[in-house]
DRENDO-1510 file (C-alpha; in Angstrom, 1 decimal, always signed):
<recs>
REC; n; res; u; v; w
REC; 1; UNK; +17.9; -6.3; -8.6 .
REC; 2; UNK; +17.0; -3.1; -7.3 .
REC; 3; UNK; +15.9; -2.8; -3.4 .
REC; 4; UNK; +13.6; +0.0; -4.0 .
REC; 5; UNK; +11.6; -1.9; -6.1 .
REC; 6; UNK; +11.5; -5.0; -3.3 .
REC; 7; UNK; +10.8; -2.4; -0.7 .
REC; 8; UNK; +7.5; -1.3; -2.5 .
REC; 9; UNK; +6.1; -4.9; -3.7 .
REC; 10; UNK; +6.6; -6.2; +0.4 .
REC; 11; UNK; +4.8; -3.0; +1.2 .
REC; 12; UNK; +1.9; -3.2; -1.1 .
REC; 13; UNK; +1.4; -6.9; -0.1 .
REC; 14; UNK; +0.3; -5.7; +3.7 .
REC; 15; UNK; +0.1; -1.3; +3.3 .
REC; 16; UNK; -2.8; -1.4; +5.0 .
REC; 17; UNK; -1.1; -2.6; +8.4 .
REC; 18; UNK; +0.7; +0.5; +7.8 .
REC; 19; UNK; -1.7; +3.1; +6.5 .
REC; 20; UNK; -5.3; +3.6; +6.0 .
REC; 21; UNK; -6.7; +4.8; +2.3 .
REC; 22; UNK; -8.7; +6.1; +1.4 .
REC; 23; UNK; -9.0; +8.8; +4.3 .
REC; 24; UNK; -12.1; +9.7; +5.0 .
REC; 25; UNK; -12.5; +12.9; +5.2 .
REC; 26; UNK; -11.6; +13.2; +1.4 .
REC; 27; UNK; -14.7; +10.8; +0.7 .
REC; 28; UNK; -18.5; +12.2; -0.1 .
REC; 29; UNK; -20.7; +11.9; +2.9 .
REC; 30; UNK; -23.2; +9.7; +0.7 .
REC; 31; UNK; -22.9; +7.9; -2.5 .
REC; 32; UNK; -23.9; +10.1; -5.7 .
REC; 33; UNK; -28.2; +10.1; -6.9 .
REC; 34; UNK; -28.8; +6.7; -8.0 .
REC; 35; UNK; -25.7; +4.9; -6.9 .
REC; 36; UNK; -25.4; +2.7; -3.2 .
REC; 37; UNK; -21.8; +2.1; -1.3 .
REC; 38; UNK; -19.6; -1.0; -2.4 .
REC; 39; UNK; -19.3; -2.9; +0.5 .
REC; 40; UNK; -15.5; -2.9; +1.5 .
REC; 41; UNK; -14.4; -0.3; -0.8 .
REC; 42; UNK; -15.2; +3.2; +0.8 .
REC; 43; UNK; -15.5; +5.6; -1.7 .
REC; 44; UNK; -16.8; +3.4; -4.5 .
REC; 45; UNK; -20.4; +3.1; -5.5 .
REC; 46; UNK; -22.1; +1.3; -8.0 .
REC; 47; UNK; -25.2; +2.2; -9.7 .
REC; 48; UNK; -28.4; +1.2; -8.1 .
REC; 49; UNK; -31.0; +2.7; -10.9 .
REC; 50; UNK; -31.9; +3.5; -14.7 .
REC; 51; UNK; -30.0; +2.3; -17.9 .
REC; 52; UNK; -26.6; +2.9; -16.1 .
REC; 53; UNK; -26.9; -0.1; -13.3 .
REC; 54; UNK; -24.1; -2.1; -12.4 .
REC; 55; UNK; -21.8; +1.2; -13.3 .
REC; 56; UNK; -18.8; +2.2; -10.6 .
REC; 57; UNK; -17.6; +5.5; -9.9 .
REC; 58; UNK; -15.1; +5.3; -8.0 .
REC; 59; UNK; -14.1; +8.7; -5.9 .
REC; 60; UNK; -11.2; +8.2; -3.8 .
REC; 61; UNK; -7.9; +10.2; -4.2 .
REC; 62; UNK; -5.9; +8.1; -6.8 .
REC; 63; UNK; -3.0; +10.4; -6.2 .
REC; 64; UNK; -2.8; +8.6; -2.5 .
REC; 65; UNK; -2.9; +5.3; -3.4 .
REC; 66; UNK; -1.0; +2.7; -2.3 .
REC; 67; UNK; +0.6; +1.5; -5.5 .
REC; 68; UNK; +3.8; +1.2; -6.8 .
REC; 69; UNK; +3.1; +4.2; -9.4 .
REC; 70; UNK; +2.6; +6.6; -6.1 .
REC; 71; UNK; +5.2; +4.6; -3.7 .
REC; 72; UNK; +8.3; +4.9; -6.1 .
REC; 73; UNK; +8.2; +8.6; -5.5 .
REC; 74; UNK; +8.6; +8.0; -2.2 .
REC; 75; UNK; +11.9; +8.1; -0.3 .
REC; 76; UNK; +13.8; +4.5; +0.9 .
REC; 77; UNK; +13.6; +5.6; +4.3 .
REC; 78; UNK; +9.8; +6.5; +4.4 .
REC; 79; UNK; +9.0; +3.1; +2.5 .
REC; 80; UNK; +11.2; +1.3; +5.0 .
REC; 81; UNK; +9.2; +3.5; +7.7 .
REC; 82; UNK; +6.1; +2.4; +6.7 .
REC; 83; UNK; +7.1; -1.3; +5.5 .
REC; 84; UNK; +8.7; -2.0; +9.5 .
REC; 85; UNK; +5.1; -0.5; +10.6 .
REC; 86; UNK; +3.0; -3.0; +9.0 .
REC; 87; UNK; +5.7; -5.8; +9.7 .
REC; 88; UNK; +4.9; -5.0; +13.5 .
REC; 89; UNK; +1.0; -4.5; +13.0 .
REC; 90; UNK; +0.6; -8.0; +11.0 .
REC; 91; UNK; +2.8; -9.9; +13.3 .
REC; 92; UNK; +1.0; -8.6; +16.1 .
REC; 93; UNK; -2.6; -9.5; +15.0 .
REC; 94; UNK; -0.9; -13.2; +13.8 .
REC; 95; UNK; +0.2; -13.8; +17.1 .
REC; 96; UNK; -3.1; -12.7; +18.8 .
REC; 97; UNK; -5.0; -14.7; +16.3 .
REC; 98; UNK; -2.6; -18.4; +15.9 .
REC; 99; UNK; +0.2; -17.9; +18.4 .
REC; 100; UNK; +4.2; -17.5; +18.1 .
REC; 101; UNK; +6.2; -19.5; +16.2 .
REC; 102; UNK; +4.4; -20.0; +12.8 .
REC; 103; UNK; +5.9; -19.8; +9.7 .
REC; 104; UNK; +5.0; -16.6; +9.0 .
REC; 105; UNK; +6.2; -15.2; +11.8 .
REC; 106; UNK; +9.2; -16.0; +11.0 .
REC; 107; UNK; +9.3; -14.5; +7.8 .
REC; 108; UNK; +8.1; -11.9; +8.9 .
REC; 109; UNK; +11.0; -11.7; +11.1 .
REC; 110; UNK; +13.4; -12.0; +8.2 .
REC; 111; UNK; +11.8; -9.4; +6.2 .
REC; 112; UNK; +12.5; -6.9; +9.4 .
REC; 113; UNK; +16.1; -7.8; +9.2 .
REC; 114; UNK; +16.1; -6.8; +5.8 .
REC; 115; UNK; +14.2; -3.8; +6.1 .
REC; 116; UNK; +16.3; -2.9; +8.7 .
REC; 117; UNK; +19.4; -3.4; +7.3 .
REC; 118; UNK; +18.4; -1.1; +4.2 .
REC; 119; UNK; +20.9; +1.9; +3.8 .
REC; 120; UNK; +18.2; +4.2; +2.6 .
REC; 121; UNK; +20.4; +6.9; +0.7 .
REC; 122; UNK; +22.1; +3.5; -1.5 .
REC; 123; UNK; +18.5; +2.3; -2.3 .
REC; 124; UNK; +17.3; +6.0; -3.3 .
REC; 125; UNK; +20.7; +6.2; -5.5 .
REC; 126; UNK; +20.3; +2.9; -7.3 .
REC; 127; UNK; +16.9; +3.2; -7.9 .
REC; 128; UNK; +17.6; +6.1; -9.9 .
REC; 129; UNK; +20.3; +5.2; -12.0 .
REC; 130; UNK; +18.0; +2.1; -12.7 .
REC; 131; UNK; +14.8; +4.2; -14.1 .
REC; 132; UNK; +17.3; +6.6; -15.5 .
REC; 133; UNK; +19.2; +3.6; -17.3 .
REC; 134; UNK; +15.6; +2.4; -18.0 .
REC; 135; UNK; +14.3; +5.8; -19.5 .
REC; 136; UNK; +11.6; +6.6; -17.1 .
REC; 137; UNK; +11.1; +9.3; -15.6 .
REC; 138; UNK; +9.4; +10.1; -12.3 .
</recs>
C-alpha cells in the first residue's frame, strides 16, 4: 500500500475543488471550421459538417491534466496541498447546499486527518522504491 498512490486517487475523485483545467487562456478563442463547442468540456469540439460529423478534437493541454499519469510526478506535499484544498472547497459547498453533519462530511473529515497526518518526504521515498521495485520509470 503505497500513500502516494491513495493521495492521487482521493484527489482525482474531487481535483476540480482544487484546481481548474483546462486554463483558459491555453484554449482557441473559437472552435476549429466546421466543428461547435462540447457543452461542459471547454476545449473540445465536435464536428458539426461534411463526412467528418460526430468527430472530436479535443485541444486542451494533456500535459496538465488532472490524472494520475501527470499527478505521480508531483511532490507528496503539493498533492496533499491540493487534496486539503478541495477537501475544504467540497465540504464547504455540502454544507451550504444539505447542512452539517452528513455522512460525507464526515468523511470528509477523516480524509483531512489523513491528509494531514501525511509525512510528505516518507510518501515521496516509498513511492519510489515502489515504481522502482515495479520497473517504471517516471
Amino acid at each position: 500500500n503505497v500513500d502516494k498512490g491513495l493521495l492521487i486517487q482521493r484527489l482525482l475523485c474531487r481535483w476540480w475543488y482544487a484546481t481548474s483545467w483546462p486554463n483558459p487562456a491555453d484554449l482557441p478563442t473559437s472552435p476549429p471550421k466546421g466543428y461547435d463547442s462540447l457543452d461542459g468540456f471547454p476545449g473540445v469540439y465536435v464536428c458539426s459538417r461534411g463526412s467528418s460529423i460526430g468527430k472530436l478534437v479535443d485541444k486542451r493541454d494533456k500535459s496538465t491534466a488532472p490524472n494520475f499519469a501527470n499527478y505521480v510526478r508531483k511532490s507528496a506535499e503539493e498533492l496533499q496541498g491540493l487534496l486539503l484544498k478541495a477537501i475544504t472547497e467540497q465540504r464547504r459547498q455540502l454544507v451550504e447546499a444539505e447542512g452539517s453533519g452528513t455522512d460525507t462530511e464526515k468523511e470528509l473529515n477523516n480524509m483531512e486527518k489523513w491528509a494531514r497526518k501525511l509525512n510528505c518526504s516518507k510518501v515521496d521515498k516509498d513511492a519510489a522504491r515502489a515504481l522502482k521495485a515495479a520497473g517504471i520509470p517516471l
